[in-house]
Residue frames as qw, qx, qy, qz and C-alpha x, y, z in Angstrom:
[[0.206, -0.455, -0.845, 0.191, 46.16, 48.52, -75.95],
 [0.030, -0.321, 0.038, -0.946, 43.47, 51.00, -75.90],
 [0.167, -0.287, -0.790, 0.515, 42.08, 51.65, -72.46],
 [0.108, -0.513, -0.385, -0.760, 38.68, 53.38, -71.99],
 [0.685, -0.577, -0.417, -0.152, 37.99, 52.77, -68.27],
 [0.781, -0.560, 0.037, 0.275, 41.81, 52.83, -66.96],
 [0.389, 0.845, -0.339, 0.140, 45.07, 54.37, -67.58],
 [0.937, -0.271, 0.018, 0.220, 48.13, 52.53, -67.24],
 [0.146, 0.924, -0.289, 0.205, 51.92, 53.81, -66.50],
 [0.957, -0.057, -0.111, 0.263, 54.73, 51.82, -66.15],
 [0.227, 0.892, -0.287, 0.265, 58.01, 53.68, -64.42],
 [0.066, 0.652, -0.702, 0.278, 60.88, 52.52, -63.26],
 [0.118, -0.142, -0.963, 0.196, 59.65, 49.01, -60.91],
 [0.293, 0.323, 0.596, -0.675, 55.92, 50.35, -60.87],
 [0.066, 0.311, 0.725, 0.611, 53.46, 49.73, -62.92],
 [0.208, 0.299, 0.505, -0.782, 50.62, 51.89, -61.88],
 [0.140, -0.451, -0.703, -0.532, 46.56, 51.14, -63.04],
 [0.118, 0.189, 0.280, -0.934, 44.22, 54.08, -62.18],
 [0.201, 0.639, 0.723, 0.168, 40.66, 53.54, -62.53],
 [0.007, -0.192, 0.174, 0.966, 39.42, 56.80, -64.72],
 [0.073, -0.483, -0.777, -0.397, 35.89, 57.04, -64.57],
 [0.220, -0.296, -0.413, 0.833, 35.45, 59.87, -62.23],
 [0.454, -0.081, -0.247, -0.852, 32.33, 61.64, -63.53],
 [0.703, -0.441, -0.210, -0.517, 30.61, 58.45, -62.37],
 [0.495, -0.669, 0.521, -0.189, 32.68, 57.75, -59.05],
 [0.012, -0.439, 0.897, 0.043, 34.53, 55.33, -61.32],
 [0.796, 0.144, 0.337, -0.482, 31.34, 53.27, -61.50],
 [0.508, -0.098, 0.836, 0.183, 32.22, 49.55, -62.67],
 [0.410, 0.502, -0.408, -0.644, 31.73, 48.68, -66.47],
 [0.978, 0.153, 0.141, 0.029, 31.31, 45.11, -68.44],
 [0.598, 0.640, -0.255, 0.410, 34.27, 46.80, -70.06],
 [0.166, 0.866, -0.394, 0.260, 36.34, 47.40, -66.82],
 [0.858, -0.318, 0.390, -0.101, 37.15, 43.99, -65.64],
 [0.858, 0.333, 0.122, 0.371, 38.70, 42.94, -68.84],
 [0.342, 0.815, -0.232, 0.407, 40.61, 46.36, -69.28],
 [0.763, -0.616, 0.149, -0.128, 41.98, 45.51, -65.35],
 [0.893, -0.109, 0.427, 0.090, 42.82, 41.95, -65.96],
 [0.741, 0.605, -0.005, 0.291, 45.03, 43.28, -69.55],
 [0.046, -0.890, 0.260, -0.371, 46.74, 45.90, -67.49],
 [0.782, -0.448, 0.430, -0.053, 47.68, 43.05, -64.89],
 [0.847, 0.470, 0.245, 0.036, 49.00, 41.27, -67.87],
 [0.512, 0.755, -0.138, 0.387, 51.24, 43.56, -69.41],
 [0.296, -0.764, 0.565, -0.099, 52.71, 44.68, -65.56],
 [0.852, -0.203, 0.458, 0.151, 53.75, 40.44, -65.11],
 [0.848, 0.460, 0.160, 0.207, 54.85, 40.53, -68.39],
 [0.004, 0.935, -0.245, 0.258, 57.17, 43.62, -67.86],
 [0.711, -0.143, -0.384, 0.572, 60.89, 42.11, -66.35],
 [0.279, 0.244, -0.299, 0.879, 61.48, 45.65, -64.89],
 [0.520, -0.493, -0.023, -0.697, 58.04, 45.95, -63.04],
 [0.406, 0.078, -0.866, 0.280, 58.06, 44.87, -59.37],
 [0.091, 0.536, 0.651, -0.529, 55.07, 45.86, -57.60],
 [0.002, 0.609, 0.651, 0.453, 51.42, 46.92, -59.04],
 [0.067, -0.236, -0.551, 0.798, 49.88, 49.96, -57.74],
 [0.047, -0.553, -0.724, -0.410, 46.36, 50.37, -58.10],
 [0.061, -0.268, -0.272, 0.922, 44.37, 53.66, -57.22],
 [0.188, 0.755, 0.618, 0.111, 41.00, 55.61, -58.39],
 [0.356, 0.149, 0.201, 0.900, 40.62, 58.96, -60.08],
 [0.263, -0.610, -0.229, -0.712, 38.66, 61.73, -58.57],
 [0.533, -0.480, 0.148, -0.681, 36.46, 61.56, -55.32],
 [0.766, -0.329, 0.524, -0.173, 37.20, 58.00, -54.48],
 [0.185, -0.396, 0.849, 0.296, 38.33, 55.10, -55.38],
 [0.213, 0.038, -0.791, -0.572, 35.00, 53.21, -56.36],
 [0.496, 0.015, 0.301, -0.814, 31.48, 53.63, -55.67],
 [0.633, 0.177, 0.693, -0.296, 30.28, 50.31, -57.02],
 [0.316, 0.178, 0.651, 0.667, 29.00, 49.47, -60.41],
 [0.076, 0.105, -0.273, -0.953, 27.64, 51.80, -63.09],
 [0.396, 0.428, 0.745, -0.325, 23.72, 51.54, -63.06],
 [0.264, 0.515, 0.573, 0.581, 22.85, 53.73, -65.63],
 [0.048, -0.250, 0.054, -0.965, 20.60, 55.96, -63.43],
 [0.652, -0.001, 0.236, -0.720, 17.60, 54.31, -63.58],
 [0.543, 0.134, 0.819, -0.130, 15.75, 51.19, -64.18],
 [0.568, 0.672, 0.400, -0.256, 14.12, 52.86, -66.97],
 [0.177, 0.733, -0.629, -0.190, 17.67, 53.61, -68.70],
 [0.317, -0.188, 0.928, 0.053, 17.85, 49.47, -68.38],
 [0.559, 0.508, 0.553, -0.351, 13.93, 49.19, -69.77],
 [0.555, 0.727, -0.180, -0.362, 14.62, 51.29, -73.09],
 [0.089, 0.529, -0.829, -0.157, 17.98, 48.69, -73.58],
 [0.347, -0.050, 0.909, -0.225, 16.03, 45.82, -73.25],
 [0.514, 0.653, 0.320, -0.455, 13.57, 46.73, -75.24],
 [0.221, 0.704, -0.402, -0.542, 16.30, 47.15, -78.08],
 [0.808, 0.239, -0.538, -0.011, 16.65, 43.18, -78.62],
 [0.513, -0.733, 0.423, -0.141, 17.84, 40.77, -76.42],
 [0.960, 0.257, -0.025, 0.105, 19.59, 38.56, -78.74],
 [0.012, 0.817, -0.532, 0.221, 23.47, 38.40, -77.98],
 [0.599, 0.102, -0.687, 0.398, 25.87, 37.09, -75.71],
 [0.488, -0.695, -0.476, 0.228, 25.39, 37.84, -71.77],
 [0.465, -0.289, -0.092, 0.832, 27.96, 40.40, -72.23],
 [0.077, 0.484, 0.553, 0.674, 25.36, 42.72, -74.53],
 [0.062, -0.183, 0.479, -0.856, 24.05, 45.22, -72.60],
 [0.615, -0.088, -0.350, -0.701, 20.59, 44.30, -73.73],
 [0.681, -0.211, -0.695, 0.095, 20.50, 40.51, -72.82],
 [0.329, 0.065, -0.539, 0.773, 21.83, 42.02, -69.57],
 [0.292, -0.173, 0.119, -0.933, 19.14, 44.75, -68.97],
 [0.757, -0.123, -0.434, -0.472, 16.15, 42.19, -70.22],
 [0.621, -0.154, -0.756, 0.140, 17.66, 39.47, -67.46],
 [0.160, -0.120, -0.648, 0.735, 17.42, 41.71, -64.27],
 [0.286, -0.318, -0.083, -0.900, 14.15, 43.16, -65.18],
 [0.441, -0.077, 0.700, -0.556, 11.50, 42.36, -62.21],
 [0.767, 0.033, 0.580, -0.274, 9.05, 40.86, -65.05],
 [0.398, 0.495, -0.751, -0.179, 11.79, 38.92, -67.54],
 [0.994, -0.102, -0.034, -0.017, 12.01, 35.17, -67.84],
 [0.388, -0.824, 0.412, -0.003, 15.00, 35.17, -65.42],
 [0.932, 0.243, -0.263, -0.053, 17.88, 33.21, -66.80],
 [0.714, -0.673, 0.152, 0.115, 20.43, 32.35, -64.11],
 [0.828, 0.266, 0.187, 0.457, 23.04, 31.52, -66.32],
 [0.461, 0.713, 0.093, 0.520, 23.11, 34.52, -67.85],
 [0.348, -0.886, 0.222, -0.213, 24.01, 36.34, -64.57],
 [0.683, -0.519, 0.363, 0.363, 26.68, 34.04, -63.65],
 [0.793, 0.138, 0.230, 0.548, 28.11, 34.05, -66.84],
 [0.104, 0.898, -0.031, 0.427, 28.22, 38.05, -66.90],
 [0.311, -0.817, 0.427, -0.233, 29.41, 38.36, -63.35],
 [0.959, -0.057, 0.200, 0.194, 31.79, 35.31, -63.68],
 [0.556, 0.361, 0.091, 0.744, 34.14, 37.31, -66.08],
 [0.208, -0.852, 0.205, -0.434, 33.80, 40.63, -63.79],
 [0.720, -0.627, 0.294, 0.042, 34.95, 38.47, -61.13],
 [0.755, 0.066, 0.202, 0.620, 38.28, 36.44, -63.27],
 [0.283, 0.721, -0.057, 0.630, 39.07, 40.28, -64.36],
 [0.543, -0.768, 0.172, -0.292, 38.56, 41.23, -60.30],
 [0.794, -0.555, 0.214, -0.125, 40.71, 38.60, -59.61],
 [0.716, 0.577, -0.066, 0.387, 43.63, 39.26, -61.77],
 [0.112, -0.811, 0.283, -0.500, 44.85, 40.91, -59.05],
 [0.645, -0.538, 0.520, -0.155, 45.20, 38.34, -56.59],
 [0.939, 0.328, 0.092, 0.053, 45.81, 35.86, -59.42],
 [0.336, 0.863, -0.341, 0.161, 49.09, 38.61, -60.26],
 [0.793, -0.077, -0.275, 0.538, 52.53, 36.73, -59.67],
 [0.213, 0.354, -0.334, 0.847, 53.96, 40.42, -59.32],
 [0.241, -0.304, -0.763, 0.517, 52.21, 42.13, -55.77],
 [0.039, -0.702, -0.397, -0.590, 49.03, 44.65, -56.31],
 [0.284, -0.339, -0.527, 0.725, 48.93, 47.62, -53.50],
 [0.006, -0.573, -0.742, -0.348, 46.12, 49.40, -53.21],
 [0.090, -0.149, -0.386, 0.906, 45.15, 53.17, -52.29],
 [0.177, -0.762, -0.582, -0.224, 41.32, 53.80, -51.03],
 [0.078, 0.150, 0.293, -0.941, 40.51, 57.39, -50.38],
 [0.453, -0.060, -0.372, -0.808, 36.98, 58.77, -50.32],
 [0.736, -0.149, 0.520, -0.408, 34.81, 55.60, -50.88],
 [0.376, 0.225, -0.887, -0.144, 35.24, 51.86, -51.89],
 [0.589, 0.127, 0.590, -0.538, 31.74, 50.23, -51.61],
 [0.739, 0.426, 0.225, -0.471, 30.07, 47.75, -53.12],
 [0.959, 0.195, 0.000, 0.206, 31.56, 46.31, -56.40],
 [0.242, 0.773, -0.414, 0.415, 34.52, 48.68, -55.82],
 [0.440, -0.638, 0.628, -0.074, 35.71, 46.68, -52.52],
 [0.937, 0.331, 0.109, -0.001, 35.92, 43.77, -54.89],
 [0.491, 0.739, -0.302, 0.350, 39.25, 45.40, -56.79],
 [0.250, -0.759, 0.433, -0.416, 40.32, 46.43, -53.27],
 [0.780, -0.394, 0.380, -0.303, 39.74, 43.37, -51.37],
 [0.965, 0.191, 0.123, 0.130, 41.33, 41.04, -54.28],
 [0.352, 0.804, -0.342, 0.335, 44.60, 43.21, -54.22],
 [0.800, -0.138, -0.500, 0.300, 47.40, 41.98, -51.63],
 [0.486, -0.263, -0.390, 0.737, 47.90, 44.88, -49.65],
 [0.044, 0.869, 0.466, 0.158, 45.65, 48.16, -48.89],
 [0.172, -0.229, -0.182, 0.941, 46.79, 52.10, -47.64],
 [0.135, -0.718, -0.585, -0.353, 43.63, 53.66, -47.00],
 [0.044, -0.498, 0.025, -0.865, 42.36, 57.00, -45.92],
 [0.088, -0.084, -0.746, 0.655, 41.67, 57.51, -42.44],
 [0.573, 0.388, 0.087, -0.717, 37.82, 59.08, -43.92],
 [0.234, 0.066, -0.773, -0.585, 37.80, 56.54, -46.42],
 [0.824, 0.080, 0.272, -0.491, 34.08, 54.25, -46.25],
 [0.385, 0.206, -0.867, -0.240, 34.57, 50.57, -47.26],
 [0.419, 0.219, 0.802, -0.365, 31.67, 47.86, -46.88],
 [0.143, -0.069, -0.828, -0.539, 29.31, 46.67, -48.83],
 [0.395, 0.171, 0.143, -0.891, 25.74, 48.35, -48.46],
 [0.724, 0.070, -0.353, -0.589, 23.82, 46.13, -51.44],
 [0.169, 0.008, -0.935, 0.313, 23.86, 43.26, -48.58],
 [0.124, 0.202, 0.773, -0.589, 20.69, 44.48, -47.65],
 [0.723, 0.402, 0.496, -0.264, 19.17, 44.09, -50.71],
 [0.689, 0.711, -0.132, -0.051, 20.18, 43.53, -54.78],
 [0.500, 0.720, -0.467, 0.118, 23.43, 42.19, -54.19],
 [0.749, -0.659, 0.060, -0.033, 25.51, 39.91, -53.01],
 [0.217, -0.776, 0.514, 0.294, 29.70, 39.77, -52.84],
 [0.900, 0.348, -0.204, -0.168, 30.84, 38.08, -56.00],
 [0.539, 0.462, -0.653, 0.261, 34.79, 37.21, -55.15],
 [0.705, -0.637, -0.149, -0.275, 33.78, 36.82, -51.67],
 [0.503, 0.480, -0.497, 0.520, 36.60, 37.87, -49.95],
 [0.500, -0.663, -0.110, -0.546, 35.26, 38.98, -47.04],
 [0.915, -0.396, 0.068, -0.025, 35.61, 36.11, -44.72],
 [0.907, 0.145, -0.099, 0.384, 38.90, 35.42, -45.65],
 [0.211, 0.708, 0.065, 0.671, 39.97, 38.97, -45.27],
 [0.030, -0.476, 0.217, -0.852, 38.87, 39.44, -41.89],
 [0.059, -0.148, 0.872, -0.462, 37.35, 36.32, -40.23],
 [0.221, -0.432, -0.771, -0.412, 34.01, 34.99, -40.20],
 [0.178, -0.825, -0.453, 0.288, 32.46, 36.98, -37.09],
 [0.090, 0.691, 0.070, -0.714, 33.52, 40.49, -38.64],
 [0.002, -0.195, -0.724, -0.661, 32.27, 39.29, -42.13],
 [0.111, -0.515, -0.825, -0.202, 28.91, 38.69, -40.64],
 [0.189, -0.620, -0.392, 0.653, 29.10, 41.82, -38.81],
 [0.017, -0.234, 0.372, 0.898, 29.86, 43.65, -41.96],
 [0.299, -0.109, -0.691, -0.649, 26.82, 41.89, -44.76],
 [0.201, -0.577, -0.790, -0.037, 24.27, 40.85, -42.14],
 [0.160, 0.779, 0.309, -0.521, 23.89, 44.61, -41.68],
 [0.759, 0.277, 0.283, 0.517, 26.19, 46.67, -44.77],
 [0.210, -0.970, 0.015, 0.125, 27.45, 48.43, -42.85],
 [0.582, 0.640, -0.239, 0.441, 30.60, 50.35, -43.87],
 [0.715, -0.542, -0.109, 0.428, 33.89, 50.87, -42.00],
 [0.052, 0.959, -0.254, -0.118, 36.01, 53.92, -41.71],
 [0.698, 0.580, -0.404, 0.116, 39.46, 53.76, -43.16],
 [0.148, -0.540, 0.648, -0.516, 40.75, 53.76, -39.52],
 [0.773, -0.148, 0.574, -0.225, 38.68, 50.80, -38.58],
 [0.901, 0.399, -0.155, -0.078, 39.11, 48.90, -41.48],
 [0.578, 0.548, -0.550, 0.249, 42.96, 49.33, -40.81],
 [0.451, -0.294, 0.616, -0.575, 42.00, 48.28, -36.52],
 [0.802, -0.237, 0.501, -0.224, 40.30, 45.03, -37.91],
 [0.315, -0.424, 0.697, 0.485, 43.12, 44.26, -40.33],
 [0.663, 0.674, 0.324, 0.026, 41.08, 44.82, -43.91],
 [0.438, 0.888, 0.021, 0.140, 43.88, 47.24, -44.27],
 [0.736, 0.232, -0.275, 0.573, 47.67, 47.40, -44.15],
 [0.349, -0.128, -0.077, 0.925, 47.67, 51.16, -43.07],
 [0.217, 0.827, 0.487, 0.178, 45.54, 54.08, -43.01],
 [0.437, -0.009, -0.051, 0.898, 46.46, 57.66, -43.03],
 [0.276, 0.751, 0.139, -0.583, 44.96, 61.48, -42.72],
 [0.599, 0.694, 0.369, 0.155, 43.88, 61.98, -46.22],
 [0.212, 0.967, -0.131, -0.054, 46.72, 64.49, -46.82],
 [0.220, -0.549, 0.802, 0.078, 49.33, 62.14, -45.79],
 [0.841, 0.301, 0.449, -0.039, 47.66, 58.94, -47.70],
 [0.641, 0.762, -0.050, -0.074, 49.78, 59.57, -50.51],
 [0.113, -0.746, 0.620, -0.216, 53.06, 59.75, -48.81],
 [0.547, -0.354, 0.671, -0.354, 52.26, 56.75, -47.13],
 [0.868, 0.413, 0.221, -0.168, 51.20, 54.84, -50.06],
 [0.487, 0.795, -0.343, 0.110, 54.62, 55.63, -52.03],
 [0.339, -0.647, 0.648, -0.216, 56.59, 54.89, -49.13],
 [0.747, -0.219, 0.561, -0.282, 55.13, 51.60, -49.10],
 [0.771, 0.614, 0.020, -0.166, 55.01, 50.94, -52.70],
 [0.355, 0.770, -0.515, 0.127, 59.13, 51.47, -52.39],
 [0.275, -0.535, 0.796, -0.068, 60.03, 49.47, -50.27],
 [0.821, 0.175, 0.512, -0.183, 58.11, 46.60, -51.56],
 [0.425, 0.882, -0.080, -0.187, 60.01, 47.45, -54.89],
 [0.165, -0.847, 0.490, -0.122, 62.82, 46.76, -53.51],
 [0.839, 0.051, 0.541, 0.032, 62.61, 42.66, -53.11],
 [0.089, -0.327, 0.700, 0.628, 63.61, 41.09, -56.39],
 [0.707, -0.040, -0.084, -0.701, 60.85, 40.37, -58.48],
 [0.496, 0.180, -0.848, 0.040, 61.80, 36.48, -58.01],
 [0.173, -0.068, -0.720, 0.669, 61.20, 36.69, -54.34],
 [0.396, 0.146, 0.100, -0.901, 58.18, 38.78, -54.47],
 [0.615, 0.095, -0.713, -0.323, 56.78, 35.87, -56.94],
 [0.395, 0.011, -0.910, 0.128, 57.68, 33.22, -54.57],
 [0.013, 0.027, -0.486, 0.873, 56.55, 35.41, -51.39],
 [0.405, 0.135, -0.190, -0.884, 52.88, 35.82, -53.01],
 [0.498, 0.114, -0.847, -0.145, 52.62, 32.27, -54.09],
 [0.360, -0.066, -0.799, 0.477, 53.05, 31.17, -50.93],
 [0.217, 0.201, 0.437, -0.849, 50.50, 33.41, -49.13],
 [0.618, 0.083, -0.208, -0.754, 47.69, 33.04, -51.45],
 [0.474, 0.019, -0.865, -0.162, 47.79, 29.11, -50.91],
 [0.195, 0.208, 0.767, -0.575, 46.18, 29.41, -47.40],
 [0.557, 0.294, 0.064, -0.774, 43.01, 31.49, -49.20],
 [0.532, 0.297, -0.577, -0.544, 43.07, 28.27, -51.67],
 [0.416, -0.118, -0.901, 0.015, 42.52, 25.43, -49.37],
 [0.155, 0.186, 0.544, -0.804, 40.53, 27.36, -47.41],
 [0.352, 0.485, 0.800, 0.021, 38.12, 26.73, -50.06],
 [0.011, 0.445, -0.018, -0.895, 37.96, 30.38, -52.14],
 [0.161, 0.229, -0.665, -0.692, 37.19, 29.09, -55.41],
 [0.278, -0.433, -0.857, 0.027, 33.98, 27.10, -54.03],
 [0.136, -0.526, -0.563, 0.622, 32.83, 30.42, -52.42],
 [0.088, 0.250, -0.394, -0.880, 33.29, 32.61, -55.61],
 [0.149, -0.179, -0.825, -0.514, 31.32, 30.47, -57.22],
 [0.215, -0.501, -0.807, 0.226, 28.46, 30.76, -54.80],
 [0.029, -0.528, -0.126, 0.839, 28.75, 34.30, -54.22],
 [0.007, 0.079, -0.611, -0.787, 28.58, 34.63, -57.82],
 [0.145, -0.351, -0.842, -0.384, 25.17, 33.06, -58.20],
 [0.057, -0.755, -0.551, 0.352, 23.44, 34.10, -54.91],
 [0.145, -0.251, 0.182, 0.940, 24.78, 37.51, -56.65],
 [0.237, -0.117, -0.510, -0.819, 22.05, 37.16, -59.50],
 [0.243, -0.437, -0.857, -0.125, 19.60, 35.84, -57.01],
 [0.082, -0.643, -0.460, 0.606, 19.03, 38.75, -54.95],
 [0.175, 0.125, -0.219, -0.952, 18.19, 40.69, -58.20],
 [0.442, -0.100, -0.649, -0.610, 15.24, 38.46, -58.30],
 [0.092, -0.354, -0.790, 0.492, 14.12, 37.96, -54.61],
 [0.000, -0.832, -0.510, -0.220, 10.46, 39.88, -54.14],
 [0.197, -0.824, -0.070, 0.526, 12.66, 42.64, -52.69],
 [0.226, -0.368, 0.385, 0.816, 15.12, 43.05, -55.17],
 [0.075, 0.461, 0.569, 0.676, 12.33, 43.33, -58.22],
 [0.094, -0.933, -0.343, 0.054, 10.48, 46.08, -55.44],
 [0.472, -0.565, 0.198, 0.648, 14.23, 47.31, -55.24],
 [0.530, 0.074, 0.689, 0.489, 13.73, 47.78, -58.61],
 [0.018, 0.671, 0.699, 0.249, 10.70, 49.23, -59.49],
 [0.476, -0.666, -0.143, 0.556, 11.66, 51.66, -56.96],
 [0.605, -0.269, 0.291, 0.691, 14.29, 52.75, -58.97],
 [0.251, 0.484, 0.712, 0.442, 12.10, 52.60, -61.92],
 [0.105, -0.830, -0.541, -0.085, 9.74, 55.07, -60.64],
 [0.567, -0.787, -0.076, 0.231, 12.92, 57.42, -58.66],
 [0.484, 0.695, -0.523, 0.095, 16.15, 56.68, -60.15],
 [0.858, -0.075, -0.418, 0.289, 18.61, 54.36, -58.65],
 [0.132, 0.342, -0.410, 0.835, 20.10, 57.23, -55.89],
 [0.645, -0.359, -0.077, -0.671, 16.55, 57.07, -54.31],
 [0.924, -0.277, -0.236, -0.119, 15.93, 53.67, -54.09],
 [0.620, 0.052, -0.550, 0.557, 19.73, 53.32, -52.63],
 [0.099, -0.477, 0.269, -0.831, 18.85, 56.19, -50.53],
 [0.693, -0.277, 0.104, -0.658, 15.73, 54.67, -48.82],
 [0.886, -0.043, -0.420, 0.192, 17.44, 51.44, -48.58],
 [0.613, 0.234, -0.465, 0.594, 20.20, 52.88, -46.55],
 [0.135, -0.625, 0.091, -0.763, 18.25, 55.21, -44.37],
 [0.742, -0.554, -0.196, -0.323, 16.81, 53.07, -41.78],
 [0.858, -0.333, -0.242, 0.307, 20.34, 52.20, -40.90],
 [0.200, -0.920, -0.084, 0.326, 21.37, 55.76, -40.72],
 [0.522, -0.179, 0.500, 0.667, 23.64, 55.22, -43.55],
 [0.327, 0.807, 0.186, -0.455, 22.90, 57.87, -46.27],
 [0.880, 0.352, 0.261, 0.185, 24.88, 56.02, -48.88],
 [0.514, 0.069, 0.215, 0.828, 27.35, 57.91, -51.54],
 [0.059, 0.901, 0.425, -0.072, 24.86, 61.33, -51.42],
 [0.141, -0.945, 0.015, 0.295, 27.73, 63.32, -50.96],
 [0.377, -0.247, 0.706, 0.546, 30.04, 61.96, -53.30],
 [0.558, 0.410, 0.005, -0.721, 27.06, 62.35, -55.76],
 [0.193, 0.251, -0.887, -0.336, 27.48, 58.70, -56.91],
 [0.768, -0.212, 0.289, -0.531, 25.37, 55.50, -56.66],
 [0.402, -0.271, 0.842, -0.237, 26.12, 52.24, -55.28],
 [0.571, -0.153, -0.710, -0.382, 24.62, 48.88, -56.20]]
């Protein structure tokens, strides 16, 4: 299996997937959902792996998806043909532009298979534990949020910024995660939580000082290890059935769509244009300013 997004490492009862995109804060791919969801694959398949650990290389764990830069890096691809499948970058580029003949479909069926690759993780019979340092915004709390247990930096940022305009949560975990009054607290502004709150309104197992977040992640990673992998199975099962009659798979599906509709509200095609004219760091910038949030600036990434 050659990986181009992720690196995978199987030792002793761990299997460990590391997102490796770290030049663009790990910025999401068409290609890293599927490479995810293979990696999830091979750990279940493994009889000697008994817990997943998932992590990000570099400055954080995951700053959202990869934009390109600009709008006008999406214009020249669109321009190349848009004849394909939804997964082409082209078709893609041509469907989000502000004046394309918008084709819903094609957005759900792109971000339909980002989300079954997201959601290989909670789908996993074996358990997925997750370490956010840095930041984990945007599509990057996806991974996080669909994983069964977090250990997050006490500095970490997690929330989901493109609520207030171009985006909207596609696995919608949110609510389920953390209740319906501190969902709405989170997306009806997007605002982000420190790793310390996040782990105060139980998004997270644990947090730690960023020098001990490693420690604390291992620790945890062993003892879960420990179970048989039978038990762990059964343990997992069982917990994920509440999130299914609770109605998840009827919310995905929503999320999913309203997902391609805010790229096509009259903000998100000025959110656009914006971009067009700026780059896509701007326009997130000046989206995030009025709520004193100054996005991923210092991490030198950009959000959706």
């Amino acid at each position: 299996m050659e990986l181009h997004t992720v690196t995978y490492e199987a030792e002793g009862r761990i299997a460990r997937i590391t997102l490796n995109r770290p030049e663009s804060g790990n910025g999401i791919t068409l290609e890293m959902p599927r490479e995810l969801a293979d990696c999830v694959e091979r750990a279940n398949l493994d009889p000697a792996v008994h817990v997943i650990a998932l992590a990000g290389n570099g400055s954080g764990f995951c700053g959202g998806y990869d934009l390109g830069g600009s709008a006008e890096a999406w214009s020249e691809e669109a321009d190349a043909g848009a004849e394909g499948s939804p997964l082409d970058p082209a078709v893609v580029a041509r469907n989000h532009l502000p004046d394309s003949n918008w084709d819903p479909v094609i957005d759900f069926q792109m971000m339909s298979r980002n989300v079954r690759g997201f959601m290989s993780l909670f789908h996993s019979e074996k358990p997925v534990i997750c370490k956010v340092h840095g930041y984990c915004v945007a599509g990057g709390t996806d991974m996080a949020l669909c994983s069964d247990l977090l250990v997050v930096a006490d500095d970490a940022k997690i929330g989901y910024p493109p609520a207030r305009v171009w985006g909207s949560p596609t696995t919608a975990l949110w609510v389920h995660r953390i209740g319906v009054m501190r969902a709405k607290r989170l997306l009806l502004t997007g605002d982000s939580l420190t790793g310390a709150e996040a782990t105060e309104w139980g998004l997270a197992t644990e947090s730690a000082p960023a020098d001990h977040l490693d420690e604390r992640f291992e620790a945890l990673l062993e003892r879960v290890a420990r179970l048989p992998v039978n038990q762990l199975v059964m343990m997992k099962l069982l917990s994920n059935q509440v999130l299914y009659a609770q109605g998840l798979q009827a919310t995905q599906l929503l999320g999913t769509f309203f997902d391609g509709i805010t790229r096509h509200t009259e903000e998100g095609h000025g959110f656009v244009r914006r971009a067009a004219e700026s780059g896509f760091k701007e326009a997130v910038r000046e989206r995030d300013e009025p709520f004193g949030d100054f996005g991923l600036q210092g991490f030198g990434v950009t959000a959706k």
